[in-house]
Wavefront OBJ file of the C-alpha trace (Angstrom):
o trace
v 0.000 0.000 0.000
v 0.963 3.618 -1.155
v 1.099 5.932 1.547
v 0.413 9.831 0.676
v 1.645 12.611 2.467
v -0.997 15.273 3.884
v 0.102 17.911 1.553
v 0.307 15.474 -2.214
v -3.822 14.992 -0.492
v -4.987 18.502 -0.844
v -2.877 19.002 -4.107
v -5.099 16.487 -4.891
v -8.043 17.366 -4.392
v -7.443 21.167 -5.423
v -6.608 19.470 -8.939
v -9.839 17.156 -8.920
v -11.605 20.130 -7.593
v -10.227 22.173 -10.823
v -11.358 19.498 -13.544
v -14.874 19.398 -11.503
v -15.011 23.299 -12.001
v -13.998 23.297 -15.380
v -16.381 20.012 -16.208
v -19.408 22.042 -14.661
v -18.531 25.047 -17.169
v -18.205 22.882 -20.038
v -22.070 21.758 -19.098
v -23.013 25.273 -18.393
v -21.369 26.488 -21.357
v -23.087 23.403 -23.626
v -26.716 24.568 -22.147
v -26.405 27.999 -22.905
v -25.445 26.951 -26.312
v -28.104 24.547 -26.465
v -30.577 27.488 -25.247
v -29.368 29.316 -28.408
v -29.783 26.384 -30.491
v -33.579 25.967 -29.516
v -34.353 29.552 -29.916
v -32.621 29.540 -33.382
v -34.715 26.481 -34.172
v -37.575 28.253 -32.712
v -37.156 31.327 -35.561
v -36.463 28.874 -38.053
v -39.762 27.128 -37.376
v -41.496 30.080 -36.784
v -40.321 31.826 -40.391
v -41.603 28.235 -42.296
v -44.505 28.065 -40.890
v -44.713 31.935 -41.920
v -43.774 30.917 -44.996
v -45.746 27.745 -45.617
v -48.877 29.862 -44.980
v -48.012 32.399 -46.824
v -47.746 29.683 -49.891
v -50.833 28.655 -48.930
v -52.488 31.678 -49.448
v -51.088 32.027 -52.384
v -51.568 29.055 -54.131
v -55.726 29.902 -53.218
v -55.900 32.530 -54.658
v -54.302 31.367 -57.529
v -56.875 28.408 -57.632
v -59.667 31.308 -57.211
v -58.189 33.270 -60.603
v -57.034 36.142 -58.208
v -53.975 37.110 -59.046
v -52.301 39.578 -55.986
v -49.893 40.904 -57.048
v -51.790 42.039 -60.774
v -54.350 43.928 -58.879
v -52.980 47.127 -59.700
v -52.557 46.088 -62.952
v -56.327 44.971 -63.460
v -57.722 47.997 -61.591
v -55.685 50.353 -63.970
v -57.314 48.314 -66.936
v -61.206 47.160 -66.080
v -61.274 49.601 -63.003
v -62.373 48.065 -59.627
v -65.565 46.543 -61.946
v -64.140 43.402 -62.813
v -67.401 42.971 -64.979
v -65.688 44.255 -68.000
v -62.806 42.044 -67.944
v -62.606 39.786 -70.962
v -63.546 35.959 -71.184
v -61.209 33.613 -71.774
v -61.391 30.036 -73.290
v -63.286 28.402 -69.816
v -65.623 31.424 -69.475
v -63.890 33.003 -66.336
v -64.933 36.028 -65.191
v -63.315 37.702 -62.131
v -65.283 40.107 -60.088
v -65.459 41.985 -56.531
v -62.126 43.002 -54.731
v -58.985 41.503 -55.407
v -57.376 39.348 -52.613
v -60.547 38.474 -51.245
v -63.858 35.512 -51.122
v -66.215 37.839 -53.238
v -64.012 36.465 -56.734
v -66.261 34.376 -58.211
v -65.728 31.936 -61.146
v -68.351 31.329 -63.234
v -68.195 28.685 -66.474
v -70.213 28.257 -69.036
v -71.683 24.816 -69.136
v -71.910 24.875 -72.719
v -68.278 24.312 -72.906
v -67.527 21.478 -70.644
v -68.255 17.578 -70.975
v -68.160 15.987 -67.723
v -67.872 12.043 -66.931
v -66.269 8.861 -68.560
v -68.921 8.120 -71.336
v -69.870 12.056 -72.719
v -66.169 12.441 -73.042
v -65.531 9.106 -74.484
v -68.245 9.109 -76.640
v -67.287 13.171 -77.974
v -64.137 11.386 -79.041
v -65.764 8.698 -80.834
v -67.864 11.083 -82.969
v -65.000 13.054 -83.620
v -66.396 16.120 -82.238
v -63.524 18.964 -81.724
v -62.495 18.892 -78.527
v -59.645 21.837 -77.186
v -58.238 19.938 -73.925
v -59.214 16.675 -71.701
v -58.066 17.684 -67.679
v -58.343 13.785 -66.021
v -57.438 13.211 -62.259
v -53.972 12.094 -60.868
v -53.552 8.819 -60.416
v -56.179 7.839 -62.650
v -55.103 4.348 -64.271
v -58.004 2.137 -64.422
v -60.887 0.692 -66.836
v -62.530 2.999 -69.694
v -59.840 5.979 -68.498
v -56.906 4.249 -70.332
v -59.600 3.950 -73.016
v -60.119 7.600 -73.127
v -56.485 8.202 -73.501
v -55.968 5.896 -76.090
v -58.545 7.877 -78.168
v -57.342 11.252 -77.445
v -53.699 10.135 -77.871
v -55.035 8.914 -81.591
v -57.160 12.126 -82.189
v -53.652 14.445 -80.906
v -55.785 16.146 -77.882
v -53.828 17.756 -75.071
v -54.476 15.839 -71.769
v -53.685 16.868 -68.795
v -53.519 15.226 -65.604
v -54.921 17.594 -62.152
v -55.749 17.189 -58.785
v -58.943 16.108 -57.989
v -59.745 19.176 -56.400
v -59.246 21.634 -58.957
v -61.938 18.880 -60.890
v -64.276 19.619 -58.116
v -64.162 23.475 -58.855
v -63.929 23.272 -62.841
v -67.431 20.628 -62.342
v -70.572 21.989 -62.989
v -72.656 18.611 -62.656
v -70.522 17.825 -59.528
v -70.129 13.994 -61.086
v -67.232 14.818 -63.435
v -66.222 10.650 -62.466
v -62.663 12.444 -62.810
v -62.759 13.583 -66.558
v -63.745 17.425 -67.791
v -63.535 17.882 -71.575
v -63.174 21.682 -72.798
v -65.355 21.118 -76.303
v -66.582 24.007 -78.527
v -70.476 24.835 -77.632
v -72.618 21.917 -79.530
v -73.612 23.083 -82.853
v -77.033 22.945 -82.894
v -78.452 22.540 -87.163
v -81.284 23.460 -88.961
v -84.938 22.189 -89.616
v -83.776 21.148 -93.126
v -80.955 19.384 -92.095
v -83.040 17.051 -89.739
v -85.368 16.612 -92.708
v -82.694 16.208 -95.124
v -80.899 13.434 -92.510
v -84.289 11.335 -93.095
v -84.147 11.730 -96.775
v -80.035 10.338 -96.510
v -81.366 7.538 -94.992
v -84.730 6.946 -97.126
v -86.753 6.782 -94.385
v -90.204 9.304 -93.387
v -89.070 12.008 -91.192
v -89.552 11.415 -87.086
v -88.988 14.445 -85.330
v -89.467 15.517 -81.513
v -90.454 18.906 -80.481
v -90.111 19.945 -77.239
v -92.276 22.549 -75.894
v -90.480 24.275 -73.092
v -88.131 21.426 -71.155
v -86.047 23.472 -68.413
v -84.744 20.460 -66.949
v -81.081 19.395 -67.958
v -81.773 15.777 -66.548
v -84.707 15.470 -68.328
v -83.569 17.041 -71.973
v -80.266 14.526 -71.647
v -83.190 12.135 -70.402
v -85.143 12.725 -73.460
v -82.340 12.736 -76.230
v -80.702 9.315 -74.492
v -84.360 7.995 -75.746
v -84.775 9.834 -79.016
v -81.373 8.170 -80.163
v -82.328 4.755 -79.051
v -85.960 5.072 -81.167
v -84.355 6.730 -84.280
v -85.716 10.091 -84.358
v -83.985 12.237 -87.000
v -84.191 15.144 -84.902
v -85.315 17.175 -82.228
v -86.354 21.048 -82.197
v -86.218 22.982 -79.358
v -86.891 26.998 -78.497
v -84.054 29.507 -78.157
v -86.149 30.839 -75.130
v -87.479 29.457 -71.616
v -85.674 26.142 -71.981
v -83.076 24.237 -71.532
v -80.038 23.971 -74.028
v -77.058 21.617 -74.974
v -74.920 22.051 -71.584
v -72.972 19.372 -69.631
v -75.530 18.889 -67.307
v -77.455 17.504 -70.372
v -74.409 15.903 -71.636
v -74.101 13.665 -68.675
v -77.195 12.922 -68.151
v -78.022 11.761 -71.899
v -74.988 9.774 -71.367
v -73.060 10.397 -74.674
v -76.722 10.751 -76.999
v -75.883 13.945 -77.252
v -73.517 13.192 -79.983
v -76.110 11.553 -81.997
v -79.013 13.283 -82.222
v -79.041 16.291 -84.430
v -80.729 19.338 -82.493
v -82.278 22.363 -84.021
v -82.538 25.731 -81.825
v -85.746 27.628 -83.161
v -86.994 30.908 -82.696
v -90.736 29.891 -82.545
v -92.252 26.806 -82.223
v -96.031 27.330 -83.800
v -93.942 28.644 -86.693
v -91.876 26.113 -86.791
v -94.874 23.496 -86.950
v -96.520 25.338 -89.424
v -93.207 24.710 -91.819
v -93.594 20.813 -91.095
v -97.101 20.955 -91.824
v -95.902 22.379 -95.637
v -93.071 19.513 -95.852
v -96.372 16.419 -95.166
v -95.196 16.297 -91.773
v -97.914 14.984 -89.394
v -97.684 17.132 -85.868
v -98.689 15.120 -82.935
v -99.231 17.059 -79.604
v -99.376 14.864 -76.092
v -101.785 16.177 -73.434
v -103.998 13.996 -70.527
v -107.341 15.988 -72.778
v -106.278 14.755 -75.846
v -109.034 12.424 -77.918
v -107.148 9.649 -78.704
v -105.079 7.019 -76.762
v -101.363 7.263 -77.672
v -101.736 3.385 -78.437
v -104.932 3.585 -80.720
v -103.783 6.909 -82.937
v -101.993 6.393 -86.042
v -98.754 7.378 -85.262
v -96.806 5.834 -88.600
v -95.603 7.820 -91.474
v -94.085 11.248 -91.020
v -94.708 12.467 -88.204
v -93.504 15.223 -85.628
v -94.709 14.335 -81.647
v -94.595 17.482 -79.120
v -93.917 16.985 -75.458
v -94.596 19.905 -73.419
v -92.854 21.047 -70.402
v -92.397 20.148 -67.010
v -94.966 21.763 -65.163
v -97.678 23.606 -67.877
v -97.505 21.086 -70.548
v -97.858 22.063 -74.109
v -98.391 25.929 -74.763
v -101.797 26.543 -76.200
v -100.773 27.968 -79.171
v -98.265 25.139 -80.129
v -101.729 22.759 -79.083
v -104.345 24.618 -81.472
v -100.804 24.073 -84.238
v -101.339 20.209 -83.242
v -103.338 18.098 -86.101
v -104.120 15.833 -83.173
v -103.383 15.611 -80.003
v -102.976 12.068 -77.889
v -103.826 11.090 -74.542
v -101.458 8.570 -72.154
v -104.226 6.515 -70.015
v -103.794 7.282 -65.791
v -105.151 4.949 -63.089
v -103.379 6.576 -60.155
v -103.824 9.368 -58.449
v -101.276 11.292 -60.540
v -102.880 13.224 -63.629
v -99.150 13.477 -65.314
v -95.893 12.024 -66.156
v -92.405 12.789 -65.822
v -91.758 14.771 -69.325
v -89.126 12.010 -70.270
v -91.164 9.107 -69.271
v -93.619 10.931 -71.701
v -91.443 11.180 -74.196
v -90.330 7.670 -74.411
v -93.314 5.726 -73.879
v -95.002 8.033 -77.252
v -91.779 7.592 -79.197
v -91.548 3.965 -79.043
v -95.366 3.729 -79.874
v -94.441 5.803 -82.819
v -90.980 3.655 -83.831
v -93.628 -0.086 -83.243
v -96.275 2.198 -85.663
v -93.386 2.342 -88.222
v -92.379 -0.967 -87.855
v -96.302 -2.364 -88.387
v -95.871 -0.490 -91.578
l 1 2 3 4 5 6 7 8 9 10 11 12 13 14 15 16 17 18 19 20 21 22 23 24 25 26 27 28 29 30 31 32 33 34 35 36 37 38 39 40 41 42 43 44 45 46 47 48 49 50 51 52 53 54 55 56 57 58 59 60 61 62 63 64 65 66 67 68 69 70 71 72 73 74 75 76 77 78 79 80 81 82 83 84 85 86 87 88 89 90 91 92 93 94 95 96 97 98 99 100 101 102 103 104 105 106 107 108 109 110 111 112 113 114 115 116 117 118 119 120 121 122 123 124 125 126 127 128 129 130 131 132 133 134 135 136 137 138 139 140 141 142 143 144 145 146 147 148 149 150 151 152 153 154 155 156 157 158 159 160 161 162 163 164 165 166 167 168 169 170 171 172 173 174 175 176 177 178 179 180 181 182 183 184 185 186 187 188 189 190 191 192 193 194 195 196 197 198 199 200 201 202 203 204 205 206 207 208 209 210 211 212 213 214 215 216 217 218 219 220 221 222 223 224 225 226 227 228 229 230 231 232 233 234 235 236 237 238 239 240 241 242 243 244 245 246 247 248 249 250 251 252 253 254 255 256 257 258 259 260 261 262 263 264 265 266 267 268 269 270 271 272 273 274 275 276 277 278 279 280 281 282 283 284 285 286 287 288 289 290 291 292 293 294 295 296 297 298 299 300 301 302 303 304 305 306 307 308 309 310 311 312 313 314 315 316 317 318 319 320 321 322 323 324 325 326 327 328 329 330 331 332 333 334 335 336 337 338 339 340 341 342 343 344 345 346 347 348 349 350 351 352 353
């Protein structure tokens, strides 16, 4: 055993006692730093988050069409009336103050297809169509068939969020797909007429007396393809025209059946009535039983609209008007049910003959 003096003891300890001092500065030293540290980290948080949300905003008010940081440039141009600011190819029209909820977008359903089948059956048909916007991750069933088509036809696709196909749908039920399309030509009276002659058959043509229901015009047209009418005539006022909502819901008929936008229907029936075309109208006070009237030959049926029925000038323009039997305790139809139960009386009158 080592024996130490008193004195080598307490130059010991005064040498342990030094490393302890120094050791406890070190830690002191290492939390201050690591104070520093957090607070820096702390900033640094604080500046991305600052920054994330600051993105954020951005990027919606991108997604609304508002554009910050062209305000001055817009108000200098259009004023603070963002009424008069031109259209663009989707119809967008900004309006209220810059920056803020009040833009609104507003598209014009005439120029959108929405859903799988329109879309798919708009490429079939060869119908111009500008751009096809389809959802990310899309990779499944009759979508690889749509790109397959456009990729044939050269059409720009383009693959978005599903989000910004929430805000472009009108329908909400775009089943990821929206279709930018010219607006539907609609033809003339002549060229449904001259359609039957192509096919050397007597004209069948469908007026419709005031429909203001999309569902029920894509409704009616989804039937009018499937019977074989040449055509259907519509009015230019108080009704319904070719728009996605009746795209979708005639689930790609649309495409078929040749539609003629008139500027008065009596008129219109009157010209029929010179061509040897018999004029139908449908009514619960007509004479005759839909299923007892001779319905073969050329003939044009009228369906009135949703809630009033046939006008009563376009009735007194009727050479005879038919009657669909009730039992219940409902004295009317659907307008589309209407439709198709007369035109496939009509199409099994045609076939008798």
């Amino acid at each position: 055993m080592v024996k130490v003096s008193y004195g080598e003891q307490n130059s010991f300890r005064k040498q342990n006692a030094g490393k302890s001092a120094k050791n406890a500065n070190k830690s002191k030293n290492y939390k201050k730093g690591t104070d520093a540290d957090r607070s820096k980290d702390g900033k640094r948080n604080i500046k991305r988050d600052i920054d994330r949300d600051r993105d954020r905003n951005r990027d919606r008010d991108r997604n609304k069409n508002i554009y910050i940081d062209r305000n001055d440039r817009e108000k200098n141009k259009f004023g603070n009336d963002y009424s008069n600011k031109p259209k663009g190819k989707t119809g967008i029209v900004i309006s209220g103050t810059p920056g803020k909820d009040s833009g609104k977008r507003i598209d014009k359903a005439e120029n959108t297809l929405e859903g799988r089948n329109p879309v798919i059956e708009a490429l079939k048909s060869g119908r111009s169509i500008d751009k096809i916007f389809i959802a990310k991750g899309e990779r499944e069933g009759s979508i690889v068939y749509l790109k397959a088509l456009a990729a044939e036809r050269k059409i720009v696709l383009e693959e978005v969020e599903i989000a910004k196909l929430d805000k472009m749908s009108i329908t909400g039920s775009h089943q990821g797909v929206i279709a930018y399309v010219p607006v539907k030509e609609y033809v003339e009276v002549d060229d449904i007429l001259e359609i039957a002659a192509l096919k050397h058959e007597q004209p069948f043509i469908l007026i419709l007396d005031g429909i203001t229901d999309p569902q029920n015009l894509g409704a009616i047209l989804r039937t009018a393809d499937a019977a074989g009418v040449h055509g259907v005539i519509i009015p230019k006022r108080r009704a319904v025209g070719l728009n996605a909502a009746v795209a979708k819901a005639s689930a790609g008929a649309i495409e078929y059946v040749p539609v003629a936008k008139v500027a008065n229907i009596t008129q219109t029936i009157e010209y029929l009535k010179q061509k040897n075309i018999w004029v139908a109208g449908t009514d619960f006070s007509g004479d005759k039983d839909f299923q007892e009237a001779d319905l073969s030959g050329a003939i044009a049926v009228v369906i009135g609209s949703e809630g009033e029925g046939m006008s009563r000038l376009v009735a007194e323009k009727c050479d005879f008007i038919v009657n669909i039997p009730m039992k219940g305790h409902i004295n009317s139809l659907n307008s589309s049910v209407a439709a198709a139960l007369v035109l496939y009386e009509v199409l099994k009158n045609r076939k008798a003959k």
